[in-house]
PyMOL Python script that loads the backbone (N, CA, C, O; Angstrom):
from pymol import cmd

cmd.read_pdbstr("""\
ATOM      1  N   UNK A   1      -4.080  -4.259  19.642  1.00  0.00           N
ATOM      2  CA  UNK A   1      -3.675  -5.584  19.212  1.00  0.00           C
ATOM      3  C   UNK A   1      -2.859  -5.462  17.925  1.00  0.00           C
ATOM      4  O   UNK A   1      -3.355  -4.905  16.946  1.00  0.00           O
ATOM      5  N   UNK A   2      -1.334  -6.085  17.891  1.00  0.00           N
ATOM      6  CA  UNK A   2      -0.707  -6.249  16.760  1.00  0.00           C
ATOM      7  C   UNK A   2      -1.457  -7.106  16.134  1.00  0.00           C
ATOM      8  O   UNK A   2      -2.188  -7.979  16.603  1.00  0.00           O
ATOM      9  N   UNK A   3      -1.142  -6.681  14.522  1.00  0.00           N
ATOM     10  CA  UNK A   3      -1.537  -7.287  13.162  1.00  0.00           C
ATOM     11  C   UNK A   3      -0.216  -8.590  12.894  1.00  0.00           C
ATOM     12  O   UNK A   3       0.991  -8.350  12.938  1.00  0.00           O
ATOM     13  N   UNK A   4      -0.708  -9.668  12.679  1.00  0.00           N
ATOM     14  CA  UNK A   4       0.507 -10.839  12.556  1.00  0.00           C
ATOM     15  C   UNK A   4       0.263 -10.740  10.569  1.00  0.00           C
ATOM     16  O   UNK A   4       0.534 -11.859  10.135  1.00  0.00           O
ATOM     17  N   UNK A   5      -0.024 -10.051   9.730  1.00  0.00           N
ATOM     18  CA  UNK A   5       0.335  -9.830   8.584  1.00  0.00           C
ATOM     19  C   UNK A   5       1.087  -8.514   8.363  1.00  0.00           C
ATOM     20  O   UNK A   5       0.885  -7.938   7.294  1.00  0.00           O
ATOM     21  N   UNK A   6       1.762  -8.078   9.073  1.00  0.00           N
ATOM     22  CA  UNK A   6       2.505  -6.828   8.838  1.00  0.00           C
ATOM     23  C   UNK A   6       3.824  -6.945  10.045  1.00  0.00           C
ATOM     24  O   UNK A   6       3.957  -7.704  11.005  1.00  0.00           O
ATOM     25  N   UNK A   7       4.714  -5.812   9.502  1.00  0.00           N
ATOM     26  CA  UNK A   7       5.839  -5.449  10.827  1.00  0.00           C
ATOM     27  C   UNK A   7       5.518  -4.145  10.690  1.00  0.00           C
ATOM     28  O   UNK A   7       5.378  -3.562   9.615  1.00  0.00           O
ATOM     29  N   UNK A   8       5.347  -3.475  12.254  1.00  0.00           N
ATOM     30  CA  UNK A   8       5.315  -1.995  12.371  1.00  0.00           C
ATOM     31  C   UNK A   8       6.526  -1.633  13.246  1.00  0.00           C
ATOM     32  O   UNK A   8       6.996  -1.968  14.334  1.00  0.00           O
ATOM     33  N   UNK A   9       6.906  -0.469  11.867  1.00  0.00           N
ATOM     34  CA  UNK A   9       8.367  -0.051  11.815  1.00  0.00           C
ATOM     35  C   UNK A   9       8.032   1.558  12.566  1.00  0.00           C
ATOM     36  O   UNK A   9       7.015   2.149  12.205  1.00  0.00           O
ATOM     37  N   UNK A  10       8.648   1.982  13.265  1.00  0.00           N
ATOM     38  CA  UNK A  10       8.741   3.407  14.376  1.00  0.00           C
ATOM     39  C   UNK A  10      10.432   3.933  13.781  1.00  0.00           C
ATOM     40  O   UNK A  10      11.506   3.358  13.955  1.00  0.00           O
ATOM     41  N   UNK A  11      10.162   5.110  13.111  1.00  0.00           N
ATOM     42  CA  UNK A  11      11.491   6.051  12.799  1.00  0.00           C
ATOM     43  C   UNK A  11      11.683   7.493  13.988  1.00  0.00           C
ATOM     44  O   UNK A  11      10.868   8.227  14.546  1.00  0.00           O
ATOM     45  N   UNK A  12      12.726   7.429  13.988  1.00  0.00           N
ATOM     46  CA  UNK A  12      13.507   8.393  15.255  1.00  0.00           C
ATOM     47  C   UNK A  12      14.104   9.599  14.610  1.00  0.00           C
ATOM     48  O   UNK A  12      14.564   9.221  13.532  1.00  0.00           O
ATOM     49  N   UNK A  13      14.236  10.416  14.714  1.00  0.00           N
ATOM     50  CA  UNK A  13      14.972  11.436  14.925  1.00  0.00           C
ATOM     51  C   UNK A  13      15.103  11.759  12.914  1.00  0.00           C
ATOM     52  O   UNK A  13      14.157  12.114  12.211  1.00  0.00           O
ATOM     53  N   UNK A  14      16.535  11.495  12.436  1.00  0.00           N
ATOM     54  CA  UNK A  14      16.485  11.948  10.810  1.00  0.00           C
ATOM     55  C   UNK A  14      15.775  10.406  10.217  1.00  0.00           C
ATOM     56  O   UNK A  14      15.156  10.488   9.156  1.00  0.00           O
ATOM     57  N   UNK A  15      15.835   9.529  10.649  1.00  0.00           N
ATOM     58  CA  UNK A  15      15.214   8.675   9.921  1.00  0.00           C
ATOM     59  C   UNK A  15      13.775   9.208   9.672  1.00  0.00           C
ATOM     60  O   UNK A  15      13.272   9.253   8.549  1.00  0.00           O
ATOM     61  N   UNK A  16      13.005   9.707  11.090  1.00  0.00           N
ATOM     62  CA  UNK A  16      11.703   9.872  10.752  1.00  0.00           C
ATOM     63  C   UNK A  16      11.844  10.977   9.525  1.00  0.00           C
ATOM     64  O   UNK A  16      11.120  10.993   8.529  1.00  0.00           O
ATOM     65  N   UNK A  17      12.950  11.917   9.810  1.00  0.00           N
ATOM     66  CA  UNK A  17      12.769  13.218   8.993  1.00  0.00           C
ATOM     67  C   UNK A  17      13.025  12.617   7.691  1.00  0.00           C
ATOM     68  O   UNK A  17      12.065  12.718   6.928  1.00  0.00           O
ATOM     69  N   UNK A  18      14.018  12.036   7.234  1.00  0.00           N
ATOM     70  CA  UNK A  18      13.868  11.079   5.552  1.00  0.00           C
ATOM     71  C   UNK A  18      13.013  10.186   5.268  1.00  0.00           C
ATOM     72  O   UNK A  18      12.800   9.985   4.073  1.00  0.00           O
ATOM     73  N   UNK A  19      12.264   9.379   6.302  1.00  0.00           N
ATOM     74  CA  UNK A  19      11.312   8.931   5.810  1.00  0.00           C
ATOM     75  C   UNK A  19       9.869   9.717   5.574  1.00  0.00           C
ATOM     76  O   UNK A  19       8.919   9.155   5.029  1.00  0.00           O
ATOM     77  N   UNK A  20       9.815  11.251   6.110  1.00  0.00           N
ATOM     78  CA  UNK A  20       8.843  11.996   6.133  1.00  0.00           C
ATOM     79  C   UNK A  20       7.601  11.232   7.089  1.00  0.00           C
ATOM     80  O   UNK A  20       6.536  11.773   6.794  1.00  0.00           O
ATOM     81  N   UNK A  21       7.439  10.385   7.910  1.00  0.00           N
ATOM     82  CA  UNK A  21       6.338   9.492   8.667  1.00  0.00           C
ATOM     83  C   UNK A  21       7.537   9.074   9.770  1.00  0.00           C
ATOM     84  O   UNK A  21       8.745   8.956   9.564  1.00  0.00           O
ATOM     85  N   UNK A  22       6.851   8.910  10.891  1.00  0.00           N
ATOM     86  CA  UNK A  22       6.777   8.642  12.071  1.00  0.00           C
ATOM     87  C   UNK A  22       6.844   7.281  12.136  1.00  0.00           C
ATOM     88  O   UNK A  22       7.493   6.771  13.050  1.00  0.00           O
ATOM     89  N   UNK A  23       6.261   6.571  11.287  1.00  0.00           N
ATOM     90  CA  UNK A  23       6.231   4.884  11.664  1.00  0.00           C
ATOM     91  C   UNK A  23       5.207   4.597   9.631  1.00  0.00           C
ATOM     92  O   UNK A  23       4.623   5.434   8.941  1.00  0.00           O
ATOM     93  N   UNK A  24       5.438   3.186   9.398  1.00  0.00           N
ATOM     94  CA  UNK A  24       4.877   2.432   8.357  1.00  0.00           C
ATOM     95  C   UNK A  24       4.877   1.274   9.143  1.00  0.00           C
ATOM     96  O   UNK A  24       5.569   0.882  10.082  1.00  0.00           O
ATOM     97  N   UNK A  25       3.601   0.676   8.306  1.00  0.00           N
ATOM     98  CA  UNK A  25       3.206  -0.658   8.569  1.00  0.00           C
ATOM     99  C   UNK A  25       3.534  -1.542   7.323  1.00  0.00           C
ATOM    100  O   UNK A  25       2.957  -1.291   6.265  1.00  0.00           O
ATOM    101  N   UNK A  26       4.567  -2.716   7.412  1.00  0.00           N
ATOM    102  CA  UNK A  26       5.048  -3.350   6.178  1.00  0.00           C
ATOM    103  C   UNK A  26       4.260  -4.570   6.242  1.00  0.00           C
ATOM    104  O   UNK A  26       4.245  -5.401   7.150  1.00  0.00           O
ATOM    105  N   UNK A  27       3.462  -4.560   4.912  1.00  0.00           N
ATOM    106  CA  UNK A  27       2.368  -5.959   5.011  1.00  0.00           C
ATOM    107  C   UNK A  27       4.060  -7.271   4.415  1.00  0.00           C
ATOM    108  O   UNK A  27       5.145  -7.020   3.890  1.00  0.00           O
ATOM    109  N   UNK A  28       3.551  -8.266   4.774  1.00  0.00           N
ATOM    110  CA  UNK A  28       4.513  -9.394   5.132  1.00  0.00           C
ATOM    111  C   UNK A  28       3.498 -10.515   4.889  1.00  0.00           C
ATOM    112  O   UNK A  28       2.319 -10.355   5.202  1.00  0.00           O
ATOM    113  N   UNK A  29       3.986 -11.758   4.280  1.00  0.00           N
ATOM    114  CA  UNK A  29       3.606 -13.006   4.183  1.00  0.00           C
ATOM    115  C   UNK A  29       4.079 -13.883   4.861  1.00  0.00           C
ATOM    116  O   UNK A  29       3.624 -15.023   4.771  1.00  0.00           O
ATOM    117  N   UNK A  30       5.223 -13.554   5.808  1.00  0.00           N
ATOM    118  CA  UNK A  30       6.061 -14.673   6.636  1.00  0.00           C
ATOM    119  C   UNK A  30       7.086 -13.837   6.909  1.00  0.00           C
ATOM    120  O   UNK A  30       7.042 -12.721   6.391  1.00  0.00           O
ATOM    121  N   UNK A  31       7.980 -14.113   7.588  1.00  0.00           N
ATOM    122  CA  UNK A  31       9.391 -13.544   8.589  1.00  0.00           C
ATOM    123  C   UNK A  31      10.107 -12.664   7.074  1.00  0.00           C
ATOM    124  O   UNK A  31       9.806 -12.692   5.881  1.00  0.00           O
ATOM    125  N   UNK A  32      11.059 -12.005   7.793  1.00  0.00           N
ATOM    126  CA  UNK A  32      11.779 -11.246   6.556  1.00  0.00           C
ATOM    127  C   UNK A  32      13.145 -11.351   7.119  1.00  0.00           C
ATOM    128  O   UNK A  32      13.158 -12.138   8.065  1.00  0.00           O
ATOM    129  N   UNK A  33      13.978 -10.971   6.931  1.00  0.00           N
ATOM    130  CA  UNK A  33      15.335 -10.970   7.580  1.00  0.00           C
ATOM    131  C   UNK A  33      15.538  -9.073   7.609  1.00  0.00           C
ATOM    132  O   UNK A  33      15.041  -8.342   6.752  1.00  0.00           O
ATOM    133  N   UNK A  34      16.256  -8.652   8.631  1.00  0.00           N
ATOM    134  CA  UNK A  34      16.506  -7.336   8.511  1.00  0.00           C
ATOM    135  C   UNK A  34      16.647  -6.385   7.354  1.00  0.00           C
ATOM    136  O   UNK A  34      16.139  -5.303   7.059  1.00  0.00           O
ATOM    137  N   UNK A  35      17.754  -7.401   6.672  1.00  0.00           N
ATOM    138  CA  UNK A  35      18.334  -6.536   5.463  1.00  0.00           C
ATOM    139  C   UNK A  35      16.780  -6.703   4.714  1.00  0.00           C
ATOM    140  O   UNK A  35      16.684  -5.571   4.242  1.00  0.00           O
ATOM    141  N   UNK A  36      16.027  -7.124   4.477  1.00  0.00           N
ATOM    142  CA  UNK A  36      14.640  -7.603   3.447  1.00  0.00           C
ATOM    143  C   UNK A  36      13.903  -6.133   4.189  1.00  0.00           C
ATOM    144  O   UNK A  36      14.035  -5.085   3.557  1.00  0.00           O
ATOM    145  N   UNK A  37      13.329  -6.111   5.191  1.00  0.00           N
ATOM    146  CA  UNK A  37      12.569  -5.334   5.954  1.00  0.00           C
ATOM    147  C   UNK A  37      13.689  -3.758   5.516  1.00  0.00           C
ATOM    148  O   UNK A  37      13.290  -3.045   4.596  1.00  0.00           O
ATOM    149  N   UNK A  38      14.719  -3.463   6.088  1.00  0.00           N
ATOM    150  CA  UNK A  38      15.194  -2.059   5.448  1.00  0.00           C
ATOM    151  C   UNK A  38      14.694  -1.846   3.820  1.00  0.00           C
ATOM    152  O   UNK A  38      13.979  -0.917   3.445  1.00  0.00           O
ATOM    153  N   UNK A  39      15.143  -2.735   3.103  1.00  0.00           N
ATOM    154  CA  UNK A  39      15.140  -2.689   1.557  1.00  0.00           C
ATOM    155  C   UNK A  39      13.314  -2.493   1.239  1.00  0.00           C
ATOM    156  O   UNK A  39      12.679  -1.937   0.342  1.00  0.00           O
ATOM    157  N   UNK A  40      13.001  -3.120   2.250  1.00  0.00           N
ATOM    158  CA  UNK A  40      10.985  -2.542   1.969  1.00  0.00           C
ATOM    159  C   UNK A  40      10.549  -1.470   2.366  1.00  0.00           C
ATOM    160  O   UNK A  40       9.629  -0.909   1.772  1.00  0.00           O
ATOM    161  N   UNK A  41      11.106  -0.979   3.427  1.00  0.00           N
ATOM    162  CA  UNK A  41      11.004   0.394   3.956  1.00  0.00           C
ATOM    163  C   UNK A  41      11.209   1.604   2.751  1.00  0.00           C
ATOM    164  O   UNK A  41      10.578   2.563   2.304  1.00  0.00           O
ATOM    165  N   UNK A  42      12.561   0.885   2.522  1.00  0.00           N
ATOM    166  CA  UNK A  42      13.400   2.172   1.535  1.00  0.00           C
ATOM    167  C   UNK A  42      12.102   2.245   0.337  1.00  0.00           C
ATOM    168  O   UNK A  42      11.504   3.270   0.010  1.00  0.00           O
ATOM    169  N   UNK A  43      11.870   0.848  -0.199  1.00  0.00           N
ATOM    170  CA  UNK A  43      10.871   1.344  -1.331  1.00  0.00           C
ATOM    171  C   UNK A  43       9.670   2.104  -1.263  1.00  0.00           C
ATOM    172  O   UNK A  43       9.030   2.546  -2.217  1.00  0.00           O
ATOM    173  N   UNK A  44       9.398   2.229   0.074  1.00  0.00           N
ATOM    174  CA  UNK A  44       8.426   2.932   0.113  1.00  0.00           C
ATOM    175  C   UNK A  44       8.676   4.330   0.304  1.00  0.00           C
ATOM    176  O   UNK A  44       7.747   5.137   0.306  1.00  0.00           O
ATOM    177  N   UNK A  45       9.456   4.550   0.408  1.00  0.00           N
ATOM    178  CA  UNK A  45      10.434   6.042   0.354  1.00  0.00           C
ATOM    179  C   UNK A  45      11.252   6.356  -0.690  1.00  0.00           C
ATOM    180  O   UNK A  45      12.314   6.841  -0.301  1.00  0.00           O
ATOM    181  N   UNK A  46      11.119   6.228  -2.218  1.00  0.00           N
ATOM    182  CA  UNK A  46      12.160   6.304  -2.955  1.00  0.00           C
ATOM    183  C   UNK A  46      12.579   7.872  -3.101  1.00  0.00           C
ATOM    184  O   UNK A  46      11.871   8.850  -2.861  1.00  0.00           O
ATOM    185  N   UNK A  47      13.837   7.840  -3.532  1.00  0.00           N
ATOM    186  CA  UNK A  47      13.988   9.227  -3.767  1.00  0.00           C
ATOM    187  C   UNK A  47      14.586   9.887  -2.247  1.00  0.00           C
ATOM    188  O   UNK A  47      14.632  11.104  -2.428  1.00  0.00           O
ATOM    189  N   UNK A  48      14.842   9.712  -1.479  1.00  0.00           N
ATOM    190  CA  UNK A  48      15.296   9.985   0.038  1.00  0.00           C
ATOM    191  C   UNK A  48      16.250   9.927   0.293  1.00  0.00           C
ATOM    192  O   UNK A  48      17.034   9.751  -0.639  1.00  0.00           O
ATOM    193  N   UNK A  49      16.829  10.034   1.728  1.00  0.00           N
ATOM    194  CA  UNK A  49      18.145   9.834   2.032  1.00  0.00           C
ATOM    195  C   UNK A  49      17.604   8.262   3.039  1.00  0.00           C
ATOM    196  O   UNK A  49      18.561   7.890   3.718  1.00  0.00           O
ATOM    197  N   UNK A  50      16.805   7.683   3.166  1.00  0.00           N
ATOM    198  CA  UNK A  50      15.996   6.579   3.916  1.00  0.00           C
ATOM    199  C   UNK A  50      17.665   5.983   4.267  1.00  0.00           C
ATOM    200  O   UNK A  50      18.406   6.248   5.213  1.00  0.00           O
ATOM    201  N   UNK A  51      17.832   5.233   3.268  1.00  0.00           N
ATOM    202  CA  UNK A  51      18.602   4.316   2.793  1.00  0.00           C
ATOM    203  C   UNK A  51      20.137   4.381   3.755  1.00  0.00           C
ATOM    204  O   UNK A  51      20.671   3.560   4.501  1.00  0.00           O
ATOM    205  N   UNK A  52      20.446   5.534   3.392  1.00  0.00           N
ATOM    206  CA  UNK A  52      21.707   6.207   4.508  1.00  0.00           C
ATOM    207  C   UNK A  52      21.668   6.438   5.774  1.00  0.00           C
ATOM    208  O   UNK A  52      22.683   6.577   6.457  1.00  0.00           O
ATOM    209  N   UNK A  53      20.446   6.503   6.229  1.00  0.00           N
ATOM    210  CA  UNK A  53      20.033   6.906   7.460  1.00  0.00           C
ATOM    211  C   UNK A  53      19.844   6.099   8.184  1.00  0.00           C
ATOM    212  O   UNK A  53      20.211   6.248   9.349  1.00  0.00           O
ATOM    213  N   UNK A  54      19.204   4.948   7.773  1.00  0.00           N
ATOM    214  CA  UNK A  54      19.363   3.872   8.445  1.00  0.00           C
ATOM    215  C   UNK A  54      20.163   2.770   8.629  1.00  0.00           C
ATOM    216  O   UNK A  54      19.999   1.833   9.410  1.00  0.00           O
ATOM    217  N   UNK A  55      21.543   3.083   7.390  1.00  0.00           N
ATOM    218  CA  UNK A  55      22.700   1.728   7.353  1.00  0.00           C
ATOM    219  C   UNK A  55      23.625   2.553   8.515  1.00  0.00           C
ATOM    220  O   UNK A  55      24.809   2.225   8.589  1.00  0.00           O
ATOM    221  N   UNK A  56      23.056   3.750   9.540  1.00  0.00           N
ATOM    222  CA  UNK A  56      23.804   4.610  10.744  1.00  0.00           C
ATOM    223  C   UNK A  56      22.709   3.869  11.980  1.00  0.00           C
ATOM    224  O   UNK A  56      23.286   3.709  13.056  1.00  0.00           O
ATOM    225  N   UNK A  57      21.606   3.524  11.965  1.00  0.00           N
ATOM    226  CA  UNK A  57      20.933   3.610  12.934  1.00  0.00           C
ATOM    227  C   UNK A  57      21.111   2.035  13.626  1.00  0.00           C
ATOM    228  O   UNK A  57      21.365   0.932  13.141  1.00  0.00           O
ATOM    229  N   UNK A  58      20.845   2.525  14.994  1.00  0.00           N
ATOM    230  CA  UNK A  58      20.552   1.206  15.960  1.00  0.00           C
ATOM    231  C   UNK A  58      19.169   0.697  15.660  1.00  0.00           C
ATOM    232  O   UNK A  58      18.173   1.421  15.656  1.00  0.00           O
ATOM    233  N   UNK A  59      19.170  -0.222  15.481  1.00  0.00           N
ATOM    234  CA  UNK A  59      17.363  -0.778  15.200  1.00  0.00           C
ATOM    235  C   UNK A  59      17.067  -2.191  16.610  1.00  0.00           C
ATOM    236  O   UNK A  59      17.647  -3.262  16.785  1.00  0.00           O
ATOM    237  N   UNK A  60      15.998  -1.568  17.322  1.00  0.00           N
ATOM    238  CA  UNK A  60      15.458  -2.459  18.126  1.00  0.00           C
ATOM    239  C   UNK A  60      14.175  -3.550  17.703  1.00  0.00           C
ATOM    240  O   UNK A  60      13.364  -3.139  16.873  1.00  0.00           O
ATOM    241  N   UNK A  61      14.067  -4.400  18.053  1.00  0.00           N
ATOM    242  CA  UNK A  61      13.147  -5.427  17.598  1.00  0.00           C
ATOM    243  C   UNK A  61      12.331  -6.216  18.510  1.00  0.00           C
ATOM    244  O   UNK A  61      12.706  -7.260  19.044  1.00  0.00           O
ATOM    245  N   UNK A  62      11.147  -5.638  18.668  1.00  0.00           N
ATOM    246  CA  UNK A  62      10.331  -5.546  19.917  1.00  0.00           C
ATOM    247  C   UNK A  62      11.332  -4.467  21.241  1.00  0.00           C
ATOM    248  O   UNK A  62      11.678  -3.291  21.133  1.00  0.00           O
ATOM    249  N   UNK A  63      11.485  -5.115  22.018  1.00  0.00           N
ATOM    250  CA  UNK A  63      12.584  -4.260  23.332  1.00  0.00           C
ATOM    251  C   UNK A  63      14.235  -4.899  22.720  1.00  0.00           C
ATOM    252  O   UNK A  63      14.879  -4.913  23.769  1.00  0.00           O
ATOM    253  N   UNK A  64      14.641  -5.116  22.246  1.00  0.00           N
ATOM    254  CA  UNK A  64      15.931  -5.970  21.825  1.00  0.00           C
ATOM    255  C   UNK A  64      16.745  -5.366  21.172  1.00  0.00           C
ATOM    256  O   UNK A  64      16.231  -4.819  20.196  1.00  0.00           O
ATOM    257  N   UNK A  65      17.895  -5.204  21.283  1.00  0.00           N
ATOM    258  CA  UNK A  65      18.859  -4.606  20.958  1.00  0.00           C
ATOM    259  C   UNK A  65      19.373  -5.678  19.949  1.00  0.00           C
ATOM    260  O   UNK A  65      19.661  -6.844  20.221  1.00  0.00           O
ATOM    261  N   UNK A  66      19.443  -4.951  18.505  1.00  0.00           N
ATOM    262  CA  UNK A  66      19.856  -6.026  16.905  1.00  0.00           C
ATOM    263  C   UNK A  66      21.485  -6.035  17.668  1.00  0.00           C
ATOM    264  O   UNK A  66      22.009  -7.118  17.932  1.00  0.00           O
ATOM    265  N   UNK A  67      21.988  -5.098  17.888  1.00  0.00           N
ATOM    266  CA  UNK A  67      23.549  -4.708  18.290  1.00  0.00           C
ATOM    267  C   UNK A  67      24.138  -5.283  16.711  1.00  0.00           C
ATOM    268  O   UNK A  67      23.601  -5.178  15.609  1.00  0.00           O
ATOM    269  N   UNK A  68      24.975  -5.690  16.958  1.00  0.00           N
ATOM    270  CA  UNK A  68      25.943  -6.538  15.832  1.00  0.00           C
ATOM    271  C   UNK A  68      25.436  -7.454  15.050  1.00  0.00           C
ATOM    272  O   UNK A  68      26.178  -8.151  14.359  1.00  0.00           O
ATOM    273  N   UNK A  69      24.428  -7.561  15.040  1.00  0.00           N
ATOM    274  CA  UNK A  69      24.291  -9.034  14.481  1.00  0.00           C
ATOM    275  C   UNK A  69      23.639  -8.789  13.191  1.00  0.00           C
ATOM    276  O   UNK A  69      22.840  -7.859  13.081  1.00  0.00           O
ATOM    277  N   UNK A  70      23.955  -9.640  12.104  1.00  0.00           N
ATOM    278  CA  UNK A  70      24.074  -9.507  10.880  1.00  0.00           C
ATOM    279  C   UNK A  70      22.402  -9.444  10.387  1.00  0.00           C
ATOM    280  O   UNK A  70      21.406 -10.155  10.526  1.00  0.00           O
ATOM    281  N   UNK A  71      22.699  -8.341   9.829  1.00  0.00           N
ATOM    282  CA  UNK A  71      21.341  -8.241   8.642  1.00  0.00           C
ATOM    283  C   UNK A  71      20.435  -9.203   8.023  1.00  0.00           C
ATOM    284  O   UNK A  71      19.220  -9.396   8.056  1.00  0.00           O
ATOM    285  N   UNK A  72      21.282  -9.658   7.537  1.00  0.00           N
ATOM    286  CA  UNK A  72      21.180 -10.654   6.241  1.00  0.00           C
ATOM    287  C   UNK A  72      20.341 -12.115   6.851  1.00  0.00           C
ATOM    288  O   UNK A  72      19.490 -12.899   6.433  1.00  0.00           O
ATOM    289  N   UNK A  73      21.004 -11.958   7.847  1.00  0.00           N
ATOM    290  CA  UNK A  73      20.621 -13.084   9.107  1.00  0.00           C
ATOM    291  C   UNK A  73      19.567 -13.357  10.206  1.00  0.00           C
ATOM    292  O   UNK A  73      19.317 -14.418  10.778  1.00  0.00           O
ATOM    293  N   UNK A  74      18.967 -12.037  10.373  1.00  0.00           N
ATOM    294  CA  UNK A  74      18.509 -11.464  11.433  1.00  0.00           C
ATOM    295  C   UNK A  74      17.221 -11.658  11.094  1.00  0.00           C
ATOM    296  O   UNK A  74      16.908 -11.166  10.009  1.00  0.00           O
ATOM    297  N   UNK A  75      16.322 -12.262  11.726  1.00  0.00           N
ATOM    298  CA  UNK A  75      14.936 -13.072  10.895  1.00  0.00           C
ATOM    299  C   UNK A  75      14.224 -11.794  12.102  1.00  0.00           C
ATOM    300  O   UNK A  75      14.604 -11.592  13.255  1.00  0.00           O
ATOM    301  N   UNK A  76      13.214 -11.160  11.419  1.00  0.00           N
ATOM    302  CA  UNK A  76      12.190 -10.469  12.041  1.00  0.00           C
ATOM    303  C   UNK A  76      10.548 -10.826  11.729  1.00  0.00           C
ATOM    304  O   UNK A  76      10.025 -10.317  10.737  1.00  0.00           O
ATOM    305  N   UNK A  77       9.778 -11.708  12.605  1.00  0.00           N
ATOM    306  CA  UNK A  77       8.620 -12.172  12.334  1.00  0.00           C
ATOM    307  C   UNK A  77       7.274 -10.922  12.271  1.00  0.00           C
ATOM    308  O   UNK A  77       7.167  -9.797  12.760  1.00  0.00           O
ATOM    309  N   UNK A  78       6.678 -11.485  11.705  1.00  0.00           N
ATOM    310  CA  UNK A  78       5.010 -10.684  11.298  1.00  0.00           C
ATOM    311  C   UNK A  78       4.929 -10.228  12.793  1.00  0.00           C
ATOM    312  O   UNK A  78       5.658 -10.562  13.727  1.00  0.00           O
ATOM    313  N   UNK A  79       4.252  -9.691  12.784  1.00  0.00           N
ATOM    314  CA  UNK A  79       3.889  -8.933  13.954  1.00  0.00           C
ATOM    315  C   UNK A  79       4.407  -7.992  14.611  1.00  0.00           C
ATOM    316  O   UNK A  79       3.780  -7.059  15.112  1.00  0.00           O
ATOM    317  N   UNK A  80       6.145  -8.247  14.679  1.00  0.00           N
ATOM    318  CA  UNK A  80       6.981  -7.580  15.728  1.00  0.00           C
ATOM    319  C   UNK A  80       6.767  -5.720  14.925  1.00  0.00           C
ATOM    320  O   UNK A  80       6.385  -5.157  13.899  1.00  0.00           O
ATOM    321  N   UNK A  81       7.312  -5.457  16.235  1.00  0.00           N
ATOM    322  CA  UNK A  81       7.286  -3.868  16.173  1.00  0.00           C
ATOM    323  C   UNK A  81       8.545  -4.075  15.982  1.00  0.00           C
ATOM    324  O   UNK A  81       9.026  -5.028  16.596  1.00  0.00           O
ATOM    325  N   UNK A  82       9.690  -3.052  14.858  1.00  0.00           N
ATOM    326  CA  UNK A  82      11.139  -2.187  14.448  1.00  0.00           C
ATOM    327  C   UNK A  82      11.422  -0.925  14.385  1.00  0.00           C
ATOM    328  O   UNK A  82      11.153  -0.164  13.455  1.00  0.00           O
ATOM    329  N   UNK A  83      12.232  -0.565  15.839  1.00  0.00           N
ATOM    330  CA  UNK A  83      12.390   0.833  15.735  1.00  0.00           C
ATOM    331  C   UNK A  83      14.000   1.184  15.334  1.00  0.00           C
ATOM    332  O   UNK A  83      14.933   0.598  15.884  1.00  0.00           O
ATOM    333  N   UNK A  84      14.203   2.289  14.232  1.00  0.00           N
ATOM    334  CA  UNK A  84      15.106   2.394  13.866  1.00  0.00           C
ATOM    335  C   UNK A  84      15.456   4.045  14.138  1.00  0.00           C
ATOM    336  O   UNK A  84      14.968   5.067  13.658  1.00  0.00           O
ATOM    337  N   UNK A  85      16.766   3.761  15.351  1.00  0.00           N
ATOM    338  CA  UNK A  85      17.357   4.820  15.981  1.00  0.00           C
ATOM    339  C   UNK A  85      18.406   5.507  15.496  1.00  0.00           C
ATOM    340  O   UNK A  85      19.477   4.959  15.758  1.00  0.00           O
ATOM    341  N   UNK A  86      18.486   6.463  14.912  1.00  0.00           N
ATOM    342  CA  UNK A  86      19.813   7.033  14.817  1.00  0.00           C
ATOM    343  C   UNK A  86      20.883   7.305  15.770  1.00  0.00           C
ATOM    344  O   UNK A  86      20.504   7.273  16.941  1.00  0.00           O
ATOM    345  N   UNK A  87      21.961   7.530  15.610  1.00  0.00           N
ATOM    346  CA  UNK A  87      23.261   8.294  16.285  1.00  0.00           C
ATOM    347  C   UNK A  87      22.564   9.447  17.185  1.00  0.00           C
ATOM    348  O   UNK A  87      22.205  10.352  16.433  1.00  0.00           O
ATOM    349  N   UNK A  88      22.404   9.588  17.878  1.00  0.00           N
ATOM    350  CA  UNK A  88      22.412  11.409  18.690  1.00  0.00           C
ATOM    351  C   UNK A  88      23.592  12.042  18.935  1.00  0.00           C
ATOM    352  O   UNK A  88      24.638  11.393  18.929  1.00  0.00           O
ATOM    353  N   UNK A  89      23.580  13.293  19.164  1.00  0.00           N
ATOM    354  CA  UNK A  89      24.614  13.785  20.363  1.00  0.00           C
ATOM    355  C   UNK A  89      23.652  14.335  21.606  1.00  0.00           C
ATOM    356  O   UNK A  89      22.424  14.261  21.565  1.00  0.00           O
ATOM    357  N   UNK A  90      24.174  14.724  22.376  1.00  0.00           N
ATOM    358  CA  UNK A  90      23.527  15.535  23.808  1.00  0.00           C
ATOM    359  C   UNK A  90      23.837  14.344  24.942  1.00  0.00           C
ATOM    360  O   UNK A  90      24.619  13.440  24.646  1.00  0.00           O
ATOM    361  N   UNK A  91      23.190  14.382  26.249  1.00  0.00           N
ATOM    362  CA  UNK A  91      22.547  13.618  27.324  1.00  0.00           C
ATOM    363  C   UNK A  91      21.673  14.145  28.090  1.00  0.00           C
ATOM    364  O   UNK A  91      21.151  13.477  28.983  1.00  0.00           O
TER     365      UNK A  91
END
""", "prot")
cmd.dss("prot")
cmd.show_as("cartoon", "prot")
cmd.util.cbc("prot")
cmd.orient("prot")
């Protein structure tokens, strides 16, 4: 059962490797907007490359593709799961 006082964030590939963790749980009082939720992440990682790694990555929100759509704008509620994907190469 998700926690509706937190967002649990899942890192991929170099994100996980700059964030050193696999996933954080961001305690939350109400919705955040994307750009709010990166900028909480990062603090909990200071000192990293966090920050860079993820202004490259695709970030999904629950199954949902953010695609284009603006940060700043992008309201992510308590509960939801954020996975933040980097670039690959291969197939």
């Amino acid at each position: 059962m998700l926690e509706t006082n937190v967002i649990h964030v899942r890192y991929w590939a170099a994100a996980k490797a700059a964030a050193g963790t696999g996933s954080d749980d961001v305690a939350v009082n109400g919705p955040l907007t994307l750009a709010e939720l990166r900028r909480a992440v990062v603090a909990l990682h200071p000192d990293t490359r966090l920050a860079e790694v993820l202004a490259a990555c695709s970030t999904l929100v629950g199954e949902q593709p953010v695609g284009r759509a603006d940060p700043a704008t992008y309201i992510v509620e308590p509960g939801a799961s954020v996975e933040f994907l980097p670039p690959f190469a291969g197939g």
